[in-house]
C-alpha positions, -999 to +999 in steps of 0.1 A: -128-307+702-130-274+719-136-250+696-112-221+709-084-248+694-097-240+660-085-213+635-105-211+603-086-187+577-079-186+538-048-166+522-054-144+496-031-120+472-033-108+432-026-136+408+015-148+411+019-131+448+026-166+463-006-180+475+000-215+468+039-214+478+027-201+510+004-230+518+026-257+508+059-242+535+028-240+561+016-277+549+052-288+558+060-268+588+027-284+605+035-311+594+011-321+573+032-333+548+067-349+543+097-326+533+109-358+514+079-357+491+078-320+487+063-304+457+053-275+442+015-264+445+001-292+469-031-285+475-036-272+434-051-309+426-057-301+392-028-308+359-043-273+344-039-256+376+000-271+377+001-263+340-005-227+338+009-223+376-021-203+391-050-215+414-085-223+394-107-235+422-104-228+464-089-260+479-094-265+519-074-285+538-073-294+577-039-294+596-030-301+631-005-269+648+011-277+683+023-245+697+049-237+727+014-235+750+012-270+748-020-268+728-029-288+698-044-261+676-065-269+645-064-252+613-086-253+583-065-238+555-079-222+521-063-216+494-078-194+471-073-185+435-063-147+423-077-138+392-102-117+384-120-141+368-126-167+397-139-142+427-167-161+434-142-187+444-121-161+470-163-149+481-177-182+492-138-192+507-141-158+529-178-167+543-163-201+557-139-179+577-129-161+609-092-148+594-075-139+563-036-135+555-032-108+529+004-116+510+017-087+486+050-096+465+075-080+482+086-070+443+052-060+422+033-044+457-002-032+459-019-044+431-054-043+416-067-073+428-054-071+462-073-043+467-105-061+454-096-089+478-087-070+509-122-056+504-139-086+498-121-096+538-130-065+553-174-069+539-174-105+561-159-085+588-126-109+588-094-104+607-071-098+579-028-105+585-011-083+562+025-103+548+046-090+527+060-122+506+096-130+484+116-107+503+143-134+496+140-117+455+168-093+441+141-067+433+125-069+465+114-037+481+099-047+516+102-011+532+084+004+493+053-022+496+052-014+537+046+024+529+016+011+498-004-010+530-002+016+550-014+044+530-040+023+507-048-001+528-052+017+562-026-012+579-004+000+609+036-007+596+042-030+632+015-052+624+032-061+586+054-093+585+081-102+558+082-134+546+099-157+521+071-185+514+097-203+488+126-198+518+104-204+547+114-175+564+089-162+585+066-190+586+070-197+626+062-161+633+028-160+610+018-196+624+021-180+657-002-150+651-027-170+634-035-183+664-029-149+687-047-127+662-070-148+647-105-156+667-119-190+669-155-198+654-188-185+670-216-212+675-240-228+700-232-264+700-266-270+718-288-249+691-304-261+661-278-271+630-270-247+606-248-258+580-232-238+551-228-256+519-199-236+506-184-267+479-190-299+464-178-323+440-188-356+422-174-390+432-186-417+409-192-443+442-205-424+467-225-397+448-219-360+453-196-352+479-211-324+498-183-298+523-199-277+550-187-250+573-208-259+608-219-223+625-242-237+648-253-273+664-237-303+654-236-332+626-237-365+632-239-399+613-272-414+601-287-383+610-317-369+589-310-336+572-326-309+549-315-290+526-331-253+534-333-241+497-340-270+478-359-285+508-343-321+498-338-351+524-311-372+533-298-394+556-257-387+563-240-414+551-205-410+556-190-379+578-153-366+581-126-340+567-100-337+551-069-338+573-032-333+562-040-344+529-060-375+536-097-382+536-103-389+575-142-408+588-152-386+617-186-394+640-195-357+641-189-322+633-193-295+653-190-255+657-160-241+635-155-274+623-152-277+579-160-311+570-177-333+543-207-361+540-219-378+513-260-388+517-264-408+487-269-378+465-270-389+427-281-362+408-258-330+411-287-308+404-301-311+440-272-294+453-272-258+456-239-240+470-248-217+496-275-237+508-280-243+544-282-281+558-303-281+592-314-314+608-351-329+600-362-335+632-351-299+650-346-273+619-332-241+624-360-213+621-344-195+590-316-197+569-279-188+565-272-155+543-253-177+519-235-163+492-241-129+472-249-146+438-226-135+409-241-130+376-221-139+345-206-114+323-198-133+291-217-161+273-208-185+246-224-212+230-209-245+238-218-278+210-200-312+207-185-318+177-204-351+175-238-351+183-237-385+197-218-364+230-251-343+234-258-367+268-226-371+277-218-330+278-248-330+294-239-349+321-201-336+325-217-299+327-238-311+356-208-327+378-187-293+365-212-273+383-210-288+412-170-276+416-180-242+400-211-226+413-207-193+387-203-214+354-243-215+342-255-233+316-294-240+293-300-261+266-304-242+232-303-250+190-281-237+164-286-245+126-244-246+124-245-271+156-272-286+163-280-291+201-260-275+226-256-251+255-255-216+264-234-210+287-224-178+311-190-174+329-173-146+347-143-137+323-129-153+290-099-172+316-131-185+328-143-196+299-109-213+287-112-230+318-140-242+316-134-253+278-103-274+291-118-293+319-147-304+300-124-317+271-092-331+296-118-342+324-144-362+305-133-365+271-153-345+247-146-327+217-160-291+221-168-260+197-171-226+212-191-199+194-182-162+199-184-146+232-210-113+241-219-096+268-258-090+279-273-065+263-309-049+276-334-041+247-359-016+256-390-027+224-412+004+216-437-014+234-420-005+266-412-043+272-371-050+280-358-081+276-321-088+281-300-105+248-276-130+261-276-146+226-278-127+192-304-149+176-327-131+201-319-094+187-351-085+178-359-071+147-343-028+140-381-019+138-394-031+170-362-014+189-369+018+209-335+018+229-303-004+237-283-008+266-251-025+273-235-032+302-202-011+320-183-020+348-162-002+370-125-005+356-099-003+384-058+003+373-028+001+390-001+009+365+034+024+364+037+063+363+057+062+326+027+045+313+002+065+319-004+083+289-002+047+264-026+029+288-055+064+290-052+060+246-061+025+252-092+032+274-098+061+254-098+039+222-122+012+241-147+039+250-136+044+288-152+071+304-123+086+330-135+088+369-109+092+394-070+080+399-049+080+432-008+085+436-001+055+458+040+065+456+070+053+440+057+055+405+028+041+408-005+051+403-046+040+407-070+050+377-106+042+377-125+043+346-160+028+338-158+010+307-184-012+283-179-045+293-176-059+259-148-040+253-127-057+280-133-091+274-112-104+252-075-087+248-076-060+277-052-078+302-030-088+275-026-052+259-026-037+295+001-063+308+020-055+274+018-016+277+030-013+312+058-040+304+042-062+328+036-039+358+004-033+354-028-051+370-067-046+365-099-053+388-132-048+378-169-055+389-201-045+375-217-006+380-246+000+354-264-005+322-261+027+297-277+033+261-256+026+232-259+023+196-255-012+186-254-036+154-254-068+146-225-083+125-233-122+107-211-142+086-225-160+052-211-184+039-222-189+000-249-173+012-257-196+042-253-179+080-231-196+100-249-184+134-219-196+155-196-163+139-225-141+146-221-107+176-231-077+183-207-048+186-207-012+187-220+008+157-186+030+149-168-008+149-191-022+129-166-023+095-137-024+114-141-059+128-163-069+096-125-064+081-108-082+102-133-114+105-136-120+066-094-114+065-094-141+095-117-164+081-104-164+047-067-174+064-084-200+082-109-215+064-093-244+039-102-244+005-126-265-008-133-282-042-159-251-047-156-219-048-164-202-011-179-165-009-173-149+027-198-123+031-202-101+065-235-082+070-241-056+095-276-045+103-289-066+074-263-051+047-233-062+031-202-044+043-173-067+040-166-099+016-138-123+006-138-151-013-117-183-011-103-200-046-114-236-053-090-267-052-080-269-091-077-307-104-056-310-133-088-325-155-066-320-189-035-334-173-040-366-197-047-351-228-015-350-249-023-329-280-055-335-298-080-308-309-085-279-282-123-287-281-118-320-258-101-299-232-126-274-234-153-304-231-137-317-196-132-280-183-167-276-193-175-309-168-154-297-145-173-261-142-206-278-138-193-298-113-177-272-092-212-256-098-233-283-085-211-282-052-211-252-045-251-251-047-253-285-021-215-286-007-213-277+030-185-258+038-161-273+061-152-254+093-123-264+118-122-253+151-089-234+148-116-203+128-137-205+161-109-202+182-093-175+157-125-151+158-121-145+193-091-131+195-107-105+174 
């Protein structure tokens, strides 16, 4: 296959901009797939992904495109996701790539996360379409959003094309400048292989499936490799890609080319994505940059609700990984749970996510513990260690100084709501750094902001203020000190460590408040008396208590001296007693899932 045939390029936009739509009207004008089976999100493979109509996980797809020059041009399409929470998804897709297509809704415009993403395209140097998408809509506003990529973006107004992915107008035109525009792949077929790793995925029969981007030499079957960074062996088993839908066996892959090979790979864990695969006999001298590694921002504590499914969440973590390279996980204990994991994600979507693919995908029944950020602990001793889990908080005495992490905060909201959404930064401790009039209403506000304070209901109240018009980025900028305390829920006296976080000092009482009102809603009542008690920096600040079950023990006593009612009620408070001193207090999983909305 010559190599100036092939155009490698992804599509990205801000969540609900048409990424998906887009790929399936160029899936059928290639002809990749029949009109008669058409449906909605085609290369979206997963029922969550279909059921909550947004893009969880970069799909790639190879398609054949025969243009008026006679020439039988080969693409290698990736769809990417749009929210916040899954960059590392639209990072790794962009290092596989010569080309990007930029789609804005002809509607909504500029928004938050197309910014983030149109820089993302522009740091690996791509060649980035710009396409205005849904001009077909009542609302649309082509010539509004033309003026926004021109003065934010830096585009030139000729070079923006209108489209209507769900229409297919346009499509012919943006096929055709994918290949003018676009520039084929860079590579030496003749020097050593160098592979990029960029996804994977587990396939019960043949082992971990392993897809590479080839920049330089070439792959062939039965050939020896080596992994760069794990320095593992293989022998390739089975090469090809995946063309118009269908798993195809190829003999080799060369420069440009994005294929798969399974080598017999049984463990997940010796598969590390942005790796680079080089031949055993010839290696390359060095390795490929990879990817720029994305730390995780929140962590929860993951435990199966029967301990028996310790192995088997175990194992389904492991083959998780291998489609998610920014989910992290490590084995740790909680007196609530037992054995479990902590785990680190990007954003609490993330974390859902994650949560419903381990439950739908390989059947477990989970229980998440309350999210937290990383916090950095500077001990009087000068040592710093970073707190990704409260039970490692050390002790009030030993603590010199405590930082917690910001991030930069970038908003795109309507004019009129200006004032509503700066309160709500205000309230979540934003600190105000710059904002930009982009026109027609619209403006860009940067803020840094504690990390904590964004996980959890942010988008929701921002999305609610702004009536729906409004959209957020954000990426990490700095650790700064903060005053800090820890907040842990007793149960008759008993911590439940699966309730306990760490929050800032001047919402200390607030949120003890809420929690025991929460828990006291959600908790069931028992047959003994149960005392809710929230501590903050080893004091009681907030408590509730739950009334036990009452049994009617004098229901069968029909007259007769007072004293034998008294007798039974007598029984009955001993009884009530001696539970309450051994009785475990049962928990459902709706009071996990209530305290973090808090």
């Amino acid at each position: 296959m010559d190599k100036n045939l092939i155009r490698n390029f992804c599509i990205i936009a801000h969540i609900d901009h048409g990424k998906s739509t887009l790929a399936d009207r160029i899936l059928e004008k290639t002809g990749a797939v029949d009109p008669r089976h058409r449906q909605d999100q085609i290369l979206d493979d997963m029922d969550l992904e279909r059921e909550r109509g947004i893009t969880i996980k970069a799909s790639t797809v190879r398609i054949n495109y025969f243009l008026r020059d006679n020439n039988n041009y080969i693409f290698n399409l990736v769809d990417t996701p749009g929210h916040v929470d899954f960059t590392y998804e639209v990072s790794k897709s962009l290092s596989a790539c010569e080309g990007a297509i930029l789609v804005v809704d002809a509607a909504q415009g500029v928004e938050a996360q197309t910014v983030a993403n149109f820089h993302l395209a522009k740091e690996n140097k791509l060649k980035i379409i710009p396409v205005i998408n849904k001009i077909d809509l009542s609302n649309a506003d082509p010539e509004r959003v033309k003026k926004q990529l021109v003065t934010v973006l830096g585009f030139k107004e000729e070079e923006i094309l209108l489209i209507s992915a769900k229409q297919a107008i346009g499509i012919d035109e943006l096929l055709e400048r994918i290949v003018k525009e676009i520039p084929p792949p860079r590579g030496d077929p003749q020097a050593s292989l160098k592979a990029l790793v960029f996804d994977s995925y587990y396939d019960p029969f043949k082992g971990v499936v392993v897809f590479v981007r080839i920049m330089d030499g070439a792959l062939s079957i039965k050939e020896e490799i080596k992994f760069m960074q794990t320095q593992r062996v293989a022998v390739i088993e089975e090469l090809g890609v995946f063309e118009n839908l269908k798993y195809r066996t190829v003999t080799s892959l060369c420069p440009g080319d994005i294929g798969y090979f399974t080598a017999n790979i049984r463990s997940p864990r010796e598969i590390s994505i942005g790796d680079t695969v080089t031949k055993l006999n010839n290696p390359a001298s060095f390795p490929l940059a990879g990817f720029r590694k994305l730390k995780p921002l929140v962590f929860c504590g993951i435990y199966p609700v029967n301990p028996a499914d310790f192995g088997s969440l175990r194992q389904a973590m492991e083959k998780l990984q291998l489609s998610d390279a920014s989910f992290v996980y490590e084995p740790e204990e909680s007196q609530s749970f037992g054995a479990g994991f902590r785990c680190g994600f990007l954003g609490l979507l993330h974390m859902e996510i994650v949560q419903e693919r381990l439950e739908r995908e390989y059947g477990l029944n989970l229980i998440l513990t309350t999210p937290n950020v990383v916090y950095r602990v500077r001990k009087k001793n000068n040592e710093i260690i970073e707190i990704d889990n409260v039970r490692k908080f050390p002790n009030y005495n030993e603590i010199a100084e405590v930082q917690e992490p910001y991030v930069s905060l970038l908003l795109i909201i309507p004019q009129d709501s200006v004032e509503s959404v700066c309160e709500l930064v205000k309230y979540r401790r934003g600190i105000y750094q710059s904002s930009e009039y982009l026109g027609e209403a619209r403006l860009c506000l940067n803020f840094t902001v504690p990390l904590s304070e964004i996980i959890v209901d942010f988008y929701d109240r921002i999305k609610s203020l702004t009536r729906g018009y409004g959209s957020i980025d954000y990426e990490f900028y700095n650790y700064f000190p903060t005053q800090i305390s820890r907040i842990d829920v007793m149960l008759n006296g008993v911590v439940c460590d699966a309730f306990s976080f760490l929050v800032h000092k001047d919402k200390a009482y607030a949120k003890a408040k809420m929690l025991v009102e929460r828990l006291k809603e959600v908790i069931p009542r028992q047959l003994f008396e149960v005392n809710i008690q929230v501590t903050a920096d080893n004091r009681i600040i907030a408590s509730e208590k739950i009334k036990p079950l009452a049994k009617h023990v004098t229901g069968k006593c029909y007259g007769g001296d007072i004293t034998r009612k008294r007798k039974l009620w007598e029984i009955q408070k001993e009884g009530k007693k001696r539970l309450k001193q051994f009785g475990k207090v049962q928990i459902p999983q709706e009071a996990f899932l209530e305290v973090l909305k808090l």
